[in-house]
N, C-alpha and C positions, 0 to 999 in steps of 0.2 A: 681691375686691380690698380691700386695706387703705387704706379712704377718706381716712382722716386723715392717715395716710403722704402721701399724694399732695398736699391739703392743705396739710401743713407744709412738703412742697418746692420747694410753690408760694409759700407765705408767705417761706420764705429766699429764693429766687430772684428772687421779683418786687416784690419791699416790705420793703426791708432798715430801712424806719422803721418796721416791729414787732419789731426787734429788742427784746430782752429786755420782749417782752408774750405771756402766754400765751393762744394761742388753740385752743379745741382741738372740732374739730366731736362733734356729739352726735345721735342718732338720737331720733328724738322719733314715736312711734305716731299721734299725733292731730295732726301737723305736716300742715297744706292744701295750702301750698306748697312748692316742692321743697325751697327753703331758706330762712332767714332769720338775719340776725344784729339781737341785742338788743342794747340799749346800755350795757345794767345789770351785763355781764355778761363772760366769755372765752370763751361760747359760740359756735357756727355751727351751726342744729340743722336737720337734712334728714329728709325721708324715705324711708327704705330701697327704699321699692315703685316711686316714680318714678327713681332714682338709678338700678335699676337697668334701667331702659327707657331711660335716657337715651346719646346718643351724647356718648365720653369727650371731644371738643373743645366740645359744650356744655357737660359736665358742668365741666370747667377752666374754660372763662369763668362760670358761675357761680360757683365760688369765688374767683376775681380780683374780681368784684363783690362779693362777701362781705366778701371779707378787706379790700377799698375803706370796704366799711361800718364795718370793727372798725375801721382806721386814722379813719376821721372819727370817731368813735367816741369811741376812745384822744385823742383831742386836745384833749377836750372834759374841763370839770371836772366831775367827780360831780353837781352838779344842774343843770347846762348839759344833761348827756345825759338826767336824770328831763326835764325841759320837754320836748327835742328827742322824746323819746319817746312824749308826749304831747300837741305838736301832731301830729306821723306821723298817730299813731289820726285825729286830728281833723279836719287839713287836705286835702284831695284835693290842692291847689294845693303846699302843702310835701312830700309825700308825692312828687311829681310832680318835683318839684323832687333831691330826695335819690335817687331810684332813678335820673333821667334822668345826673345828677354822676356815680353811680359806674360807670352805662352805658360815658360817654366815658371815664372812668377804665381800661375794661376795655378799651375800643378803644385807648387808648394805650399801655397796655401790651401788646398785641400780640396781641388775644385778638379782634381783630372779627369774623373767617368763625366761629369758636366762639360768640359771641353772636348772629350771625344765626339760627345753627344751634338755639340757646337759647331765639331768639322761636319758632321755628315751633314747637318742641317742647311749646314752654309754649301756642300759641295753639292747637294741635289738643288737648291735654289739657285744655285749659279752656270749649274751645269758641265757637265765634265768635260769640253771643251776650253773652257774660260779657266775650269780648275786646272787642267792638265796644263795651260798657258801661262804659270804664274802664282795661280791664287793656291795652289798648294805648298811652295817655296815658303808662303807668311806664315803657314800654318804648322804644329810638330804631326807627325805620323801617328798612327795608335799606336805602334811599338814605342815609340820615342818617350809618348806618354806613359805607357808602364812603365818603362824603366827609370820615370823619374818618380813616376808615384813610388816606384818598391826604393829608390835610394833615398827619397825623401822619408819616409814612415822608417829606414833603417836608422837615419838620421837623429828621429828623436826619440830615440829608444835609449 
């Protein structure tokens, strides 16, 4: 499958405020996590070996949260994103804060059974040691996510 194809027609379709910003995903050998967007950068860089274990409605709500990241990203001014960057590393609490934003990001645009889909995947690859340590704090609940999917779908009604 051509990753980035899929990517970019996810970026037109669901975030027409990256219109004219190039983003363009990159495979990265020594990448931990499945993906990550930098802010330095036009990158979204994955790793090939979990991508392709992964089921395609998680694999799409991580790039909706990605491509979340590159738009907060993009809005920011060149040493706005160096700081942002560098409390990330530093803060657990800001860190917590910016995965959990582009979570709901991903539930409203229309991506939540794909994210639920996305914790379990990420919570058995990581292990419920590492999960219970942290890596559940970046992530919403499956309750959490209903209740954005039913307030959002109320939403545009």
């Amino acid at each position: 499958m051509d990753y980035n194809k899929k990517l970019q027609e996810l970026k037109q379709k669901y975030f027409p405020e990256l219109n004219g910003y190039v983003v363009i995903l990159k495979r990265r050998e020594n990448q931990k996590s499945f993906m990550g967007a930098y802010p330095l950068n036009e990158y979204i860089y994955y790793n090939e070996e979990i991508m392709k274990n992964c089921n395609p409605k998680a694999r799409d709500s991580a790039f909706i949260h990605e491509l979340y990241h590159k738009l907060q990203f993009f809005r920011m001014a060149f040493i706005k994103r160096v700081i942002i960057l560098r409390i990330y590393l530093l803060s657990q609490k800001m860190r917590i804060k910016i995965e959990r934003e582009a979570n709901i990001e991903t539930v409203k645009r229309g991506f939540g059974e794909g994210l639920i889909l996305l914790n379990e995947y990420v919570k058995k690859r990581v292990g419920k040691e590492r999960w219970e340590n942290g890596m559940k704090d970046l992530h919403l609940t499956e309750k959490e996510i209903r209740s954005f999917m039913r307030r959002f779908s109320r939403a545009e009604k």
